[in-house]
C-alpha positions as CSV (number, residue, x, y, z in Angstrom):
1,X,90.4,73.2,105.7
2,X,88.5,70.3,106.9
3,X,85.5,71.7,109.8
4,X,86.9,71.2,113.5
5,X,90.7,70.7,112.2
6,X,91.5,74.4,113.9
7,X,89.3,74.1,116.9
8,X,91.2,70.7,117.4
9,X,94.4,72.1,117.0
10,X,93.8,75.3,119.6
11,X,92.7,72.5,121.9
12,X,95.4,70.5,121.6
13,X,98.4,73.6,121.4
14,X,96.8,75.9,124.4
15,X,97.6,78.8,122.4
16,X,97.9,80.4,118.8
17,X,99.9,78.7,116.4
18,X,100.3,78.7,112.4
19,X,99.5,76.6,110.0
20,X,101.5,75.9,107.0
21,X,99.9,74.7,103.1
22,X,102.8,72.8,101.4
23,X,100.6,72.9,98.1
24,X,100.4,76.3,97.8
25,X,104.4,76.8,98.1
26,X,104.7,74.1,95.1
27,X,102.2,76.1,93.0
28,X,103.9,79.5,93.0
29,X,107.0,77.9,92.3
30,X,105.8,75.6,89.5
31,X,104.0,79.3,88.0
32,X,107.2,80.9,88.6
33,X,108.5,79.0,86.1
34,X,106.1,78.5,83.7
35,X,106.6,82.5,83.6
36,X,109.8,82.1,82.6
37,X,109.6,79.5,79.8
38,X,106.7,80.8,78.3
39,X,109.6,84.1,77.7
40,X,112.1,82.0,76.6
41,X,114.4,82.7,79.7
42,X,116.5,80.8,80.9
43,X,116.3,81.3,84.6
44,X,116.5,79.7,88.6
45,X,114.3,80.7,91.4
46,X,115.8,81.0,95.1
47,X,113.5,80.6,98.1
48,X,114.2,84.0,100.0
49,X,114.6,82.2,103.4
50,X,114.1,85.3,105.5
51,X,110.6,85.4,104.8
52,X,109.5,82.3,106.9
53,X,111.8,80.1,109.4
54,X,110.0,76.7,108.5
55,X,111.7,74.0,107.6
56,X,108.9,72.9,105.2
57,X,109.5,75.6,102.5
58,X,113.2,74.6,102.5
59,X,112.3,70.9,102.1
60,X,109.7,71.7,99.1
61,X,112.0,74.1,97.6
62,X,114.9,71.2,97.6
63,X,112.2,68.9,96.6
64,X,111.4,71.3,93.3
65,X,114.8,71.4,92.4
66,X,114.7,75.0,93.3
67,X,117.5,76.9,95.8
68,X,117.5,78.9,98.8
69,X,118.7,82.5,99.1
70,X,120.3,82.7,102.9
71,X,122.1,85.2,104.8
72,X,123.7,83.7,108.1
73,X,125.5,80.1,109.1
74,X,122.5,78.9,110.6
75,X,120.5,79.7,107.8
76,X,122.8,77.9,105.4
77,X,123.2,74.7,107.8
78,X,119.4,74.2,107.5
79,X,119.5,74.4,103.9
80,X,122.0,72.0,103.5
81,X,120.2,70.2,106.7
82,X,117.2,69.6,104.6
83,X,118.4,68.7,101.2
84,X,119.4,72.2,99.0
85,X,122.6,71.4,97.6
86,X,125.3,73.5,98.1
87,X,125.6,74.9,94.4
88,X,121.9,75.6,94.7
89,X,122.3,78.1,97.8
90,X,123.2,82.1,97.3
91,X,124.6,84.0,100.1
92,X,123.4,87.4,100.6
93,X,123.5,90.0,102.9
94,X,125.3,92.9,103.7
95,X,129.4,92.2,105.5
96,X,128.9,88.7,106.0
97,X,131.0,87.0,108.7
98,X,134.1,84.7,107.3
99,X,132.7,81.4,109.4
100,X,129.7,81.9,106.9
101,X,132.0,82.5,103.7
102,X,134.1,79.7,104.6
103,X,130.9,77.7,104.9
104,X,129.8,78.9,101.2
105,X,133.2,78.7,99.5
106,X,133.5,74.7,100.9
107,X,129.9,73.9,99.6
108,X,129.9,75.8,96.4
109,X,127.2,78.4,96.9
110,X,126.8,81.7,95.0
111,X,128.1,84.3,97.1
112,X,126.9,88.0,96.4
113,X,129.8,90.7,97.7
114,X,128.4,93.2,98.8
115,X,132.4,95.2,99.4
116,X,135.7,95.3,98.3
117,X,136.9,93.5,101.8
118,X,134.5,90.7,101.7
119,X,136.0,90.0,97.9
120,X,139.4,90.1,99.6
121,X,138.3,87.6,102.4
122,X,137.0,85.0,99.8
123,X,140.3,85.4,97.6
124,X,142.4,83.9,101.2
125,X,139.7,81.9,101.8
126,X,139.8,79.8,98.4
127,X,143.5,80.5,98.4
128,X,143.9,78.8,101.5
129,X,141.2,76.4,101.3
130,X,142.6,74.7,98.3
131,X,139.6,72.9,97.3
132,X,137.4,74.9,95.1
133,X,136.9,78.2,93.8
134,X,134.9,80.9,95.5
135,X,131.5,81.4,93.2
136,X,130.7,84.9,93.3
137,X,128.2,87.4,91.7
138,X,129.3,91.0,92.4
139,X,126.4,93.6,94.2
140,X,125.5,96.4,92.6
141,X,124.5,100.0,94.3
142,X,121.2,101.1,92.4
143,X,121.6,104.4,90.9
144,X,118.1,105.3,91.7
145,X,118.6,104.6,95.5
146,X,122.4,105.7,95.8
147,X,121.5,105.9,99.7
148,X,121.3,102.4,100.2
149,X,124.1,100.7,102.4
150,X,123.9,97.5,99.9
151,X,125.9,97.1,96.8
152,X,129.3,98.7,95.1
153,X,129.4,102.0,93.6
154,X,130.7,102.4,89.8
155,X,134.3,102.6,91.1
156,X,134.2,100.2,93.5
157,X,133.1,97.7,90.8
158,X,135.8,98.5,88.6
159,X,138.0,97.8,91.3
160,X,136.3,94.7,92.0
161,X,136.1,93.6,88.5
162,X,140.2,94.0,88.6
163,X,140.8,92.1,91.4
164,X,138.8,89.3,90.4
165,X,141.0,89.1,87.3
166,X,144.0,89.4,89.3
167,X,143.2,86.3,91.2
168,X,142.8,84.1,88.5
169,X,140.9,80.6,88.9
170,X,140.5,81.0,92.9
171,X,137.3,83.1,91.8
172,X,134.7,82.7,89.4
173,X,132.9,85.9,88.5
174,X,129.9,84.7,87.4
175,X,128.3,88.0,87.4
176,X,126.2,90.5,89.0
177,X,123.2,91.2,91.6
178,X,120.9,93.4,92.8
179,X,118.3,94.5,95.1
180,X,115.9,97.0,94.6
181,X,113.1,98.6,97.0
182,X,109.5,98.7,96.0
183,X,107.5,96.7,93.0
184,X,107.9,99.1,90.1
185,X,108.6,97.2,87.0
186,X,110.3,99.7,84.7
187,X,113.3,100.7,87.4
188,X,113.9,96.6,87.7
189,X,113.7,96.4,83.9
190,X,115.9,99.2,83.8
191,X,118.5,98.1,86.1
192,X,118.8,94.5,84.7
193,X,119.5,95.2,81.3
194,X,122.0,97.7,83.1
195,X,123.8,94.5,85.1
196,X,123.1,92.5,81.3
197,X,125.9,95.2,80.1
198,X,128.5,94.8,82.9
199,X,128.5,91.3,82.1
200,X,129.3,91.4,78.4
201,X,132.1,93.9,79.3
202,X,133.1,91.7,81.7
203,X,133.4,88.8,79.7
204,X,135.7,91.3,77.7
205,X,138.0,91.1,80.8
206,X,138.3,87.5,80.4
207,X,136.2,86.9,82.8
208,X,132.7,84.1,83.0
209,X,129.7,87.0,83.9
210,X,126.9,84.5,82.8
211,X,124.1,85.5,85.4
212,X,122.1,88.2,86.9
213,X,120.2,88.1,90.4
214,X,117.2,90.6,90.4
215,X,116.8,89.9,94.1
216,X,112.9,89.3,95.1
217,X,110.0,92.2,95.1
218,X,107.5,90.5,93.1
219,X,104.2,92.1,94.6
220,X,101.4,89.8,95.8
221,X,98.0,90.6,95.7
222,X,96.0,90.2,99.2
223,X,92.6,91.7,98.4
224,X,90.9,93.0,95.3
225,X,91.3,95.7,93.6
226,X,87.5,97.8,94.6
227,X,88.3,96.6,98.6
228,X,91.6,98.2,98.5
229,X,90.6,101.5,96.6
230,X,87.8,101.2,98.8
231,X,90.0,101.5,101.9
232,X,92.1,103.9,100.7
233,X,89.2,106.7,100.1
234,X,87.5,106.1,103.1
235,X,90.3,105.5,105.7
236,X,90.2,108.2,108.5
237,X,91.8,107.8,112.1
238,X,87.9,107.1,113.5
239,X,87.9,103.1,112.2
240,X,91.0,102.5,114.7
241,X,90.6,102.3,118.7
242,X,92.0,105.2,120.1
243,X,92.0,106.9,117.0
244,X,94.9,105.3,115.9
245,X,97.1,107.4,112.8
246,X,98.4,105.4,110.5
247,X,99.4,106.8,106.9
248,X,98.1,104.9,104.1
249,X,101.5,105.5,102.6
250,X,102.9,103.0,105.2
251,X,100.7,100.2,104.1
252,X,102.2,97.5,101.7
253,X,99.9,97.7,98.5
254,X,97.7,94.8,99.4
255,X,96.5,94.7,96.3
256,X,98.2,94.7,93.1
257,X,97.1,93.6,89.1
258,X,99.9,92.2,88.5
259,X,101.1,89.8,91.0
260,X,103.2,86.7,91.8
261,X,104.1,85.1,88.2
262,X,102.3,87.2,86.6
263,X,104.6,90.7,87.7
264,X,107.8,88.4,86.6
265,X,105.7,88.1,83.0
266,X,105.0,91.6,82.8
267,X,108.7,92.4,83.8
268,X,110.6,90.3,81.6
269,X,107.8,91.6,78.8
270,X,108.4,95.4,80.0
271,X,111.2,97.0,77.6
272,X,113.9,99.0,79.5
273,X,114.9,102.1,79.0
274,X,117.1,103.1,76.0
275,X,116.7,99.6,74.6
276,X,114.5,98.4,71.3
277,X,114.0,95.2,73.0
278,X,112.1,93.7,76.0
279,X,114.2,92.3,78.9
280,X,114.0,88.5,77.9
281,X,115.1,89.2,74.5
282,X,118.3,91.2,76.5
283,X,118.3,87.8,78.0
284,X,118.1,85.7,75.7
285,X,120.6,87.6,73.3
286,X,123.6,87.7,75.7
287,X,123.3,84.6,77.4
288,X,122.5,85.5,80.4
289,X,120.3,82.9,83.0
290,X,118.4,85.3,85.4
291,X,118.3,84.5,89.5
292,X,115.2,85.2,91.2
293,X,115.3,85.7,95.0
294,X,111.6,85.5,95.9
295,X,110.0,85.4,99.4
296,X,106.7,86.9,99.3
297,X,105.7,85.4,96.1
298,X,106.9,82.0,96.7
299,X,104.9,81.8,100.1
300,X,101.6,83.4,99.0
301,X,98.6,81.6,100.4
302,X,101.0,79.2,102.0
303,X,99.9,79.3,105.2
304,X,97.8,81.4,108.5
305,X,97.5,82.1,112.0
306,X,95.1,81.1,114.5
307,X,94.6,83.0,117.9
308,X,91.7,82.2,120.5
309,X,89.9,84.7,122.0
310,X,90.5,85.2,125.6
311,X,88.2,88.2,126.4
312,X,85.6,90.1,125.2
313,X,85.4,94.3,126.6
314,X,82.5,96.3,125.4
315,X,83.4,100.2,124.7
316,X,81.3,103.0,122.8
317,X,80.2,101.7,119.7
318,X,82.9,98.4,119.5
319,X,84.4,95.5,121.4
320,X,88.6,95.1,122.2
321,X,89.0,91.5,122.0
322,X,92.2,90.0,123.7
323,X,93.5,87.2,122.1
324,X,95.9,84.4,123.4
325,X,99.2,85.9,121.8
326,X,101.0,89.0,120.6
327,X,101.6,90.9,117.6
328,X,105.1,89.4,117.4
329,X,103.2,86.8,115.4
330,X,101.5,89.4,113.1
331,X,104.7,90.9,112.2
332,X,103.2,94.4,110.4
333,X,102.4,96.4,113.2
334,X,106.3,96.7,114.2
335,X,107.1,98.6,111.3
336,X,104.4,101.1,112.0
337,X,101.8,99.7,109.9
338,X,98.5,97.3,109.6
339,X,98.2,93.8,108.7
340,X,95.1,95.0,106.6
341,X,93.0,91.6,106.1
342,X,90.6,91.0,108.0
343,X,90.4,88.2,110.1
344,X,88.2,85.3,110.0
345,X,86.1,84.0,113.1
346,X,85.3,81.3,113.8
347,X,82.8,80.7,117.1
348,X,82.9,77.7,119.0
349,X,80.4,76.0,117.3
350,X,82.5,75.7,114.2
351,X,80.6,77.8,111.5
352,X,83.0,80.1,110.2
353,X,82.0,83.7,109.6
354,X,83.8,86.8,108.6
355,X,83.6,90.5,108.0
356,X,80.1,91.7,106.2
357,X,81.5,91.1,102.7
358,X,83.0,87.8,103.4
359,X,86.1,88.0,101.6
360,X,88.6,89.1,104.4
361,X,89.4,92.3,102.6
362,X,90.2,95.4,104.4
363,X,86.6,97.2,105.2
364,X,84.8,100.1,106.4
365,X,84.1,99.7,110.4
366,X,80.3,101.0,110.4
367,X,77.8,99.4,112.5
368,X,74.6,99.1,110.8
369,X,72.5,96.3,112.4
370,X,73.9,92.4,112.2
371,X,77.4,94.0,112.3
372,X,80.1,94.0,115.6
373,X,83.2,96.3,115.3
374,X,86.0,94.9,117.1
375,X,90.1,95.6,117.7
376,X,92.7,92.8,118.4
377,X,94.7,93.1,120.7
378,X,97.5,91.4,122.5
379,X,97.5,89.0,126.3
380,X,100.9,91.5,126.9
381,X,100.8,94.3,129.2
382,X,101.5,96.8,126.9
383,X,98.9,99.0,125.8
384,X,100.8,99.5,122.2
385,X,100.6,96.0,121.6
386,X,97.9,95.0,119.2
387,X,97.1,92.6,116.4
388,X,94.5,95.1,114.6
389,X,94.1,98.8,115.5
390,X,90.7,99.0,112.6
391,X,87.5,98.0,114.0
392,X,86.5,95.3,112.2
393,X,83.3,94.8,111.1
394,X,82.0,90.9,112.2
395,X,79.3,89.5,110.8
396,X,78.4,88.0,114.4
397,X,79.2,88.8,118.3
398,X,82.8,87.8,119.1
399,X,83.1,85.3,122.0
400,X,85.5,84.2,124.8
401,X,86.6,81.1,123.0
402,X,86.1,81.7,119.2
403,X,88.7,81.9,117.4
404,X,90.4,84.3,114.8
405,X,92.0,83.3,111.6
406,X,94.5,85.9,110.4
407,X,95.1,85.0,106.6
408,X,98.1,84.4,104.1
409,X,100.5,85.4,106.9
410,X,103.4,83.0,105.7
411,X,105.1,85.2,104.1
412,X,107.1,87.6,106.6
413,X,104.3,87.9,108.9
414,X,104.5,84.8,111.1
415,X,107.7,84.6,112.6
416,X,110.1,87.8,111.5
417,X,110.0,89.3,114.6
418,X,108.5,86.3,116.9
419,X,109.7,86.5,120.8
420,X,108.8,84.7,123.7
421,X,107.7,87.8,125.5
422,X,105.8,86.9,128.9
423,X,107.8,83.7,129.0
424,X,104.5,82.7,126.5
425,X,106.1,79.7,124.0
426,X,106.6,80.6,120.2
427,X,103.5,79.4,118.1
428,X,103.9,75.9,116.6
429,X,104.0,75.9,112.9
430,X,101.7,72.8,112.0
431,X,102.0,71.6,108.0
432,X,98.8,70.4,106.6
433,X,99.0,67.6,103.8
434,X,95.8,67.5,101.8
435,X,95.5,63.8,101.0
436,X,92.4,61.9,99.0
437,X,90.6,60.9,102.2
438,X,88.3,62.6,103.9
439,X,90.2,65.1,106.0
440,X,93.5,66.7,105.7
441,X,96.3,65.3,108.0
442,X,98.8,67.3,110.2
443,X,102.0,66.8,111.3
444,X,104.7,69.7,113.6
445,X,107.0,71.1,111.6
446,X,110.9,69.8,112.1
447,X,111.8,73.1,112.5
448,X,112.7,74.0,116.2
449,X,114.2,77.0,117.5
């Protein structure tokens, strides 16, 4: 980032906003697939829309010839609004309304079912629609997580599978999904050579069962590997203001060794259970193309947020800093938890400096000399609401007026659970394009809520 871009930008907004790195979204797309060629799968990544509201990353995805995973009529009119055709979306989520199935039936999207009455629903709807058939992958319940609201139990699939027979060409089957909670390879392995069965006894039943959809959970890796075990060992309730419990259990794993690309390599490598064979070779041996859902991954390094420091208050032994915005832009702490990385500040002069080891990883809050503790929190008058509980360690004095740089936030971070709160406006989201001259240009994003 070019020096005095940000400062410019704070400037110019009056208040935090995000930026977004169109580059970095085509470059874990372009790996993704690489991944998958270099197994010999044939496969098809979706954007998981959820994970960020811009329109950017549904115009890059359209542009890569890759598809967009939504879950509401809004979200499918801004696919289709910025170029994902219709066959390219998949419709997921959990009792979807019928203006939405209508909407995916009359453009041709993959719809995953998630119940037996939303399979009914699409029968009338293609029934009475006339024009097309409904295209439809059937959700499965994961035996490991048999708690889970999502998905169809053994005998509500076999009911499913017979309906869909029943009704002839107004639905194509074209086979199964799931989704499963946490980054474990082996349970994922496990279950997709499970859902690579039901299609070849499906096809039995006459019926097309070409695909699987794995969902996302591709870990990505925020920190390395001796910072995060670091954390972990020495984290105590004494490096958060007001002694602050959180349980490092509650953390995502912010660092991983196998991440982005390289987890779907090691998955489709991993061998599932009861099988000779690794999961491409499953793959590859019944046919089957495998759907990729993939939020996280897709948006890693993809973009930040930039707060301005709007006070500076001294207590024992650190500083509270009160930035220009809320944690409704830093979406972690409302699941109980810590956006771990640290921050980046940059003073008004426009040096950038960081925590003691420079690399934004999560750290230890001591204060040897040349080193300034400080919490984030929120210009909201609630005392819960803060950026960063951990006192982190700056390299230099925070100031009224620097700013802070919270990195690789694009994914889920920025704008999950964004509200105007105080009547303060949403952050802009501002795409950077890196071009050959000597600073990057910027332009809004289209997308406007």
């Amino acid at each position: 980032m070019a020096s005095g871009l940000l400062p410019e930008l704070a400037y110019a907004f009056g208040g935090p906003f995000h930026f977004l790195l169109p580059d970095a979204f085509d470059a874990n797309l372009r790996t993704m697939r690489e991944a998958l060629t270099a197994a010999g799968v044939d496969g098809f990544v979706y954007f998981a829309k959820k994970a960020n509201k811009a329109a950017l990353f549904v115009e890059r995805a359209a542009a890569g010839g890759a598809g967009v995973d939504v879950a509401s009529a809004a979200e499918l009119r801004e696919a289709l609004g910025h170029g994902v055709r219709g066959e390219h979306l998949v419709v997921t989520g959990p009792a979807k309304d019928r203006t939405l199935l209508y909407l995916a039936v009359q453009h041709g999207a993959l719809i995953a079912v998630d119940s037996l009455d939303e399979l009914d629903v699409l029968v009338t709807i293609a029934l009475t629609g006339g024009i097309r058939p409904a295209r439809i992958l059937l959700r499965v319940l994961p035996p490991a997580q048999p708690n889970s609201r999502f998905g169809l139990t053994d005998a509500e699939l076999a009911a499913a599978l017979d309906r869909c027979v029943r009704a002839g060409d107004v639905v194509r089957m074209e086979g199964f999904s799931f989704h499963l909670s946490g980054y474990a390879l082996q349970p994922r392995a496990d279950l997709a050579a499970r859902l690579v069965e039901l299609c070849l006894k499906a096809r039995v039943q006459g019926l097309e069962a070409s695909r699987i959809s794995i969902g996302g959970g591709l870990p990505i890796s925020y920190t390395d590997a001796d910072s995060w075990h670091t954390f972990l060992a020495e984290h105590e309730n004494g490096h958060y203001h007001a002694g602050k419990n959180f349980h490092t259990g509650d953390f995502y794993p912010y660092h991983s060794p196998l991440a982005g690309a390289d987890a779907l390599a090691a998955l489709l490598a991993t061998r599932p259970e009861g099988h000779e064979h690794s999961l491409a070779r499953l793959l590859r041996d019944a046919g089957v193309l495998l759907l990729l859902e993939p939020g996280r991954a897709l948006l890693h390094q993809a973009g930040a947020t930039v707060f301005t420091v709007q006070g500076v208050k001294e207590r024992a032994g650190y500083r509270i800093l009160t930035v220009d915005g809320t944690s409704l832009s830093l979406s972690e702490q409302w699941f109980n938890s810590e956006y771990l990385p640290d921050p980046i500040l940059i003073p008004q002069d426009g040096d950038s400096y960081d925590s003691t080891d420079g690399s934004g990883s999560p750290g230890s809050p001591g204060s040897p000399e040349g080193v300034f503790p400080a919490c984030v929190g929120a210009a909201t008058c609630l005392e819960s609401d803060m950026l960063t509980w951990r006192k982190i360690p700056f390299s230099r004095r925070p100031r009224t007026g620097d700013l802070l740089v919270y990195p690789n936030t694009a994914g889920y971070q920025m704008d999950s659970n964004e509200s105007p709160f105080h009547d303060l406006a949403l952050p802009p989201k501002v795409v950077v394009d890196h071009t050959d001259g000597p600073r990057p240009r910027w332009r809004l994003d289209r997308h406007f809520s």
